[in-house]
C-alpha positions as CSV (number, residue, x, y, z in Angstrom):
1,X,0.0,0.0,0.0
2,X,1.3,3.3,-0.6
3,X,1.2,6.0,1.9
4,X,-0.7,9.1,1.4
5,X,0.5,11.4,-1.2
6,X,2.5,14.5,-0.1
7,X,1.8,16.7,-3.4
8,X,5.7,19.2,-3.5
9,X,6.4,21.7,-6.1
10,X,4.1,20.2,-8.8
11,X,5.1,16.2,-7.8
12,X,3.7,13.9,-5.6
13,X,5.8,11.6,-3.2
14,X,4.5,8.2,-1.9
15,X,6.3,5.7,0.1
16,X,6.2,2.0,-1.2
17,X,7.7,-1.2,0.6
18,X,11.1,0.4,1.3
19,X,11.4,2.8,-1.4
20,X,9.9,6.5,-2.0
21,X,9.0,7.5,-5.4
22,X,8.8,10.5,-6.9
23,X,5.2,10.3,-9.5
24,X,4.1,13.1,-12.0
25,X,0.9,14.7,-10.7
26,X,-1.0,14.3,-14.0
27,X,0.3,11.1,-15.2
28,X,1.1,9.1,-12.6
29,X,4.3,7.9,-14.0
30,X,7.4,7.3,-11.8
31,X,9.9,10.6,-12.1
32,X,12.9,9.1,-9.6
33,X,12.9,5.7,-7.3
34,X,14.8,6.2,-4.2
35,X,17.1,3.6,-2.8
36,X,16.3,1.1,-0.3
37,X,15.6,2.5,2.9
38,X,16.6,0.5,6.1
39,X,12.7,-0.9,6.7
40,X,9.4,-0.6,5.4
41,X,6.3,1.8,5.4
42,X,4.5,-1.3,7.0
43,X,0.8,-0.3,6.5
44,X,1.8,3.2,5.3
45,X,-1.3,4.8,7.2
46,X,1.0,8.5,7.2
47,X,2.2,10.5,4.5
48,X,6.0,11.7,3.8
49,X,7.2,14.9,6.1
50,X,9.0,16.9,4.0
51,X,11.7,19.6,6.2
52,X,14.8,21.3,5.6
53,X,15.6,20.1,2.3
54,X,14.8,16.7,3.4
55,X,12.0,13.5,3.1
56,X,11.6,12.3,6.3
57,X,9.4,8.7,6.5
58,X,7.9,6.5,9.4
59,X,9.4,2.8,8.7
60,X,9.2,0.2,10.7
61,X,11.0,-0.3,14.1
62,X,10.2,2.9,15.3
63,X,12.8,4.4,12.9
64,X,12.6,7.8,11.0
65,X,14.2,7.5,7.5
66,X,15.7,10.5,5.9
67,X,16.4,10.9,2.6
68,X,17.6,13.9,0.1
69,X,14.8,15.6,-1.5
70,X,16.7,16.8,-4.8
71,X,18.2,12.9,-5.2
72,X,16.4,10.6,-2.9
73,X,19.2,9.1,-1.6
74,X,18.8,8.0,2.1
75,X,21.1,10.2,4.1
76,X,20.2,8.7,7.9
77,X,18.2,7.2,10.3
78,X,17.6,6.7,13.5
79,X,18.1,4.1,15.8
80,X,15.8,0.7,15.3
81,X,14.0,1.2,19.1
82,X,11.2,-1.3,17.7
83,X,7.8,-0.6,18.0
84,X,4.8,0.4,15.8
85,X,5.8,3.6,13.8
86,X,2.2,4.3,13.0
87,X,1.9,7.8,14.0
88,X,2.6,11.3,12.3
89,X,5.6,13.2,11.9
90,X,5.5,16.4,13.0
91,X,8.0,19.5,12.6
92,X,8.9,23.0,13.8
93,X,11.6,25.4,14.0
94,X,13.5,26.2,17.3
95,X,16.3,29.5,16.8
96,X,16.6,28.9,13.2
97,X,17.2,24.8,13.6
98,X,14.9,22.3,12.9
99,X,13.4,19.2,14.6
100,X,10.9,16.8,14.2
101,X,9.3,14.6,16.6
102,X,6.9,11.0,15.9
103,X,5.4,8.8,18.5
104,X,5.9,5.1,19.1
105,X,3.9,2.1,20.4
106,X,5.0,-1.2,21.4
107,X,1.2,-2.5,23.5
108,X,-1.4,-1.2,25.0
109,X,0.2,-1.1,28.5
110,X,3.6,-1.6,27.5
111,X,5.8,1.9,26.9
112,X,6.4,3.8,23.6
113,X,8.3,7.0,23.3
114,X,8.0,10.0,21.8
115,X,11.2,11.1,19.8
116,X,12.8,14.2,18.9
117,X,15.1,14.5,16.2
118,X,17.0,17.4,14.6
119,X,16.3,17.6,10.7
120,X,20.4,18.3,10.6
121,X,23.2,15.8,9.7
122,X,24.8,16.7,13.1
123,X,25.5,13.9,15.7
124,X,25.5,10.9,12.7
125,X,27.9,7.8,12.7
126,X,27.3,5.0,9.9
127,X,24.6,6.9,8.9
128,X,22.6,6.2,12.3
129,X,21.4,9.4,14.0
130,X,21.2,10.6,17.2
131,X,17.8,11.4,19.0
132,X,18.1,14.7,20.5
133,X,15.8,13.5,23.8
134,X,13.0,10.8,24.1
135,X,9.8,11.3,26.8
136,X,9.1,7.8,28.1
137,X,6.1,8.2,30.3
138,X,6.9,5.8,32.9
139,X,10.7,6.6,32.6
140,X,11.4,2.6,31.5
141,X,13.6,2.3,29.0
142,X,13.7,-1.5,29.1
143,X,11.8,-1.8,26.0
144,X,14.1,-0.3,23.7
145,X,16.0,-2.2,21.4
146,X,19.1,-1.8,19.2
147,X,20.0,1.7,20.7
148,X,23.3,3.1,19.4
149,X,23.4,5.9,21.7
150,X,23.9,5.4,25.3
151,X,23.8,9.0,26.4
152,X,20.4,10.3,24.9
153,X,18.2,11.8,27.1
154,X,15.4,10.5,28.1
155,X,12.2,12.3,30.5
156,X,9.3,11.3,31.8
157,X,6.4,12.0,34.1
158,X,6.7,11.5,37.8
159,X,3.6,10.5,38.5
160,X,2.8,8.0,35.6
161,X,6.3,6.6,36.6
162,X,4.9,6.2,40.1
163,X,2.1,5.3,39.5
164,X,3.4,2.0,36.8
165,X,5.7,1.3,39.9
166,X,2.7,0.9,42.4
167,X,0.7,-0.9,39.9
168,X,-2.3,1.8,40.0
169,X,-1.8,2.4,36.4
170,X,0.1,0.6,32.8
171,X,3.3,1.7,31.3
172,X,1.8,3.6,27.5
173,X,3.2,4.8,24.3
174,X,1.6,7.1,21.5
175,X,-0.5,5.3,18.5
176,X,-1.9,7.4,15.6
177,X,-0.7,10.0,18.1
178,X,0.6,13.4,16.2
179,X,1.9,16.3,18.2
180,X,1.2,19.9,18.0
181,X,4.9,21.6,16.9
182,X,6.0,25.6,17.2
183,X,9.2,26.8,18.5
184,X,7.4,27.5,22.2
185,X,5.8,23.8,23.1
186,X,4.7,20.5,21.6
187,X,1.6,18.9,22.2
188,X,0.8,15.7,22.5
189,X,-1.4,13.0,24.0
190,X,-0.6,9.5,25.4
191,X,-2.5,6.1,25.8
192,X,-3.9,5.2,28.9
193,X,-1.9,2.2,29.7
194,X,-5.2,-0.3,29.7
195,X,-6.4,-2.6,27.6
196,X,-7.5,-1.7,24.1
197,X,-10.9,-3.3,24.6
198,X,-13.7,-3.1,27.0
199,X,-14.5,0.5,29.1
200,X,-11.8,2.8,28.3
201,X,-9.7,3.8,31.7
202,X,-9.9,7.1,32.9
203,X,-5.6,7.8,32.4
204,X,-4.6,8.8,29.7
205,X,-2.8,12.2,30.0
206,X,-2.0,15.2,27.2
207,X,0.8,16.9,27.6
208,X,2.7,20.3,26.5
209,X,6.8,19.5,26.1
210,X,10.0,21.4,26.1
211,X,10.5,21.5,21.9
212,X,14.3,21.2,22.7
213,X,14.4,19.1,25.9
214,X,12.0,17.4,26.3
215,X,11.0,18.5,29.8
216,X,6.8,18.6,30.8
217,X,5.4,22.4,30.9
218,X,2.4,21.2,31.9
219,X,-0.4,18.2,31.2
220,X,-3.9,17.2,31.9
221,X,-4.4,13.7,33.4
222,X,-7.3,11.2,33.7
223,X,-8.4,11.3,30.3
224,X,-10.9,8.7,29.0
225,X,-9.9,6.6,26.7
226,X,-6.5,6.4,24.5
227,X,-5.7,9.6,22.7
228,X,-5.3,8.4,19.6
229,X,-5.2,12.1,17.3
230,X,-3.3,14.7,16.2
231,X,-3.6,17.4,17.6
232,X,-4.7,20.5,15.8
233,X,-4.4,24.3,17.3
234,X,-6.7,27.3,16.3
235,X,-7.1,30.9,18.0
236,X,-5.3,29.9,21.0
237,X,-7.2,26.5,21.7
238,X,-6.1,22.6,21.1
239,X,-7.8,20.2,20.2
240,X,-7.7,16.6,20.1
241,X,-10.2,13.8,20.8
242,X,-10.2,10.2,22.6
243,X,-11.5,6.7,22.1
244,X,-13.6,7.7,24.8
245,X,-16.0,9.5,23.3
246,X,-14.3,12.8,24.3
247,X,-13.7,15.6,21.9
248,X,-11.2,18.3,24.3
249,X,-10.8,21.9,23.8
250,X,-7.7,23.4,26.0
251,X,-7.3,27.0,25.7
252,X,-3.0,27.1,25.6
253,X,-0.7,30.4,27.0
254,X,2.0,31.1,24.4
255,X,4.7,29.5,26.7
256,X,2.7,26.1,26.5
257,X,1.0,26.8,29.9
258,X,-3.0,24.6,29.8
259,X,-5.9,26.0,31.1
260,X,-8.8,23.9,32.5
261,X,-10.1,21.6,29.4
262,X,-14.5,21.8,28.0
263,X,-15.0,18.7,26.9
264,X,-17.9,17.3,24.9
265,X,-19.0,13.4,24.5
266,X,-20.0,12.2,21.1
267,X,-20.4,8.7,22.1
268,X,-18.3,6.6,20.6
269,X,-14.7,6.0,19.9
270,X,-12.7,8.8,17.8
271,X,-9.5,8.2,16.1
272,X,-10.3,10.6,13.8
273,X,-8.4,14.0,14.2
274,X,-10.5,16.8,14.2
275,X,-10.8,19.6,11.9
276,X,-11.6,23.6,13.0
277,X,-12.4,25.6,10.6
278,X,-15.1,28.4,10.2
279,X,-16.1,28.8,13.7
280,X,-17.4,25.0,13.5
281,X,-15.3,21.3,14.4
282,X,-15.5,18.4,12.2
283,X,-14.7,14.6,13.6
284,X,-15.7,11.1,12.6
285,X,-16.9,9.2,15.3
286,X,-17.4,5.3,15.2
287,X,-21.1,3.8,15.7
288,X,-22.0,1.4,18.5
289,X,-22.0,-1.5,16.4
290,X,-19.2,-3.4,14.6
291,X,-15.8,-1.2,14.4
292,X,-15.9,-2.1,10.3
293,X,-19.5,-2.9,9.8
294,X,-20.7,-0.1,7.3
295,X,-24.3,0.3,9.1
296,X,-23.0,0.6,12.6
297,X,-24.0,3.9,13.5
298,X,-20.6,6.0,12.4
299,X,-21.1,9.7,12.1
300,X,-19.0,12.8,11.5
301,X,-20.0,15.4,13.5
302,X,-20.2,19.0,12.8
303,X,-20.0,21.4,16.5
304,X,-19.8,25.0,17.4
């Protein structure tokens, strides 16, 4: 399957297997074939990031591939972590350098990390680069695998970390999760560390990060149901939704500083990231019945 198209200065990219191709918009036909990259697009549910004079692709592994835009020639990647690489890349610009930053999942009570990387070539060795910082929520790193670099940082949060220790709550990671990127914050919401069926626990958190270290500004916790969205700014609100039922609206400070969250409950599970525009927010929202029966009740919603 081939990802979603990213449509750049008249051509559209699509990555395929381990390969991107460059396509003619009108025609279809293939323009340039990159060279294999170190994995596979897997079920290819994200488009291509493009950054900084540079393609930058979820494989699998938990491993961001970049290649050249002019050539596509793979120029790095990062370290093979493991993990589902299934959500969004998303980028901003920090004092005139760039970084990008993609979720990973491993289970639904088992920890994932959130990465940043800097779009540079700086801090590469065999063509391997370095992640600026990774947020673990629980602070375990015992899930990662194949990790090159020793000395990355790595944060966390206290009280998910204490909370996984006591057993009061499950180690999580970040699926179909896309952050929020400008040169002040990130945003971003986790799982909530329980099993992907039945109720939905009452734990997952969203949080606003550091864009350069990584470190919590603040968060919201006890969250129903996995976030499971990008999410998307307008006017000084973010918004991002929940496989609870639970479409959030948090107004946000220019520092990354939350205020207290309106909430509204659809009903039924949203994986679908919502859309604000014209005063009014757009999100699908799955129907009681069977998650790919046709008739089962699935709605998109249109709110004030």
């Amino acid at each position: 399957t081939p990802t979603p198209p990213l449509i750049l200065d008249g051509a559209l990219y699509v990555g395929l297997k381990n390969k991107v191709y460059k396509l003619d918009k009108e025609t279809g036909d293939v323009l340039v074939e990159s060279e294999e990259m170190v994995s596979n697009v897997g079920y290819a549910m994200n488009p291509i990031l493009y950054a900084d004079g540079k393609l930058f692709v979820q494989v699998g592994n938990g491993v961001i591939q970049a290649l050249d835009y002019e050539t596509l020639k793979c120029v790095w990647s990062t370290e093979k972590i493991g993990g589902q690489t299934v959500s969004p890349i998303s980028y901003t610009e920090v004092s005139g350098k760039g970084y990008i930053y993609m979720g990973v999942w491993n289970n639904a009570n088992k920890d994932g990390a959130l990465l940043c990387v800097s779009t540079d070539d700086e801090g590469v060795a065999d063509k391997i680069k370095k992640t600026t910082w990774r947020f673990i929520p629980s602070g375990s790193s015992e899930t990662l695998k194949n990790t090159v670099y020793t000395d990355t940082k790595l944060t966390f949060d206290e009280d998910i970390q204490e909370a996984v220790a006591e057993g009061t709550a499950g180690a999580r990671g970040f699926y179909w999760a896309g952050a929020y990127a400008c040169e002040n914050f990130i945003a971003i919401g986790s799982d909530d560390g329980a099993n992907d069926y039945g109720e939905p626990a009452e734990s997952a958190c969203f949080y606003t990060l550091n864009p350069v270290s990584g470190e919590i500004i603040d968060k919201i916790s006890d969250i129903k149901g996995d976030i499971r969205t990008t999410v998307v700014y307008d006017e000084g609100f973010l918004y991002f939704c929940t496989k609870g039922g639970q479409v959030y609206k948090v107004a946000v400070d220019d520092e990354g500083n939350l205020d207290e969250p309106v909430t509204l409950d659809l009903g039924g599970e949203i994986t679908a990231s919502p859309v604000v525009y014209n005063d009014r927010l757009y999100v699908g929202v799955r129907g009681e019945g069977g998650q790919f029966d046709p008739d089962a009740g699935h709605a998109f919603a249109v709110d004030r």
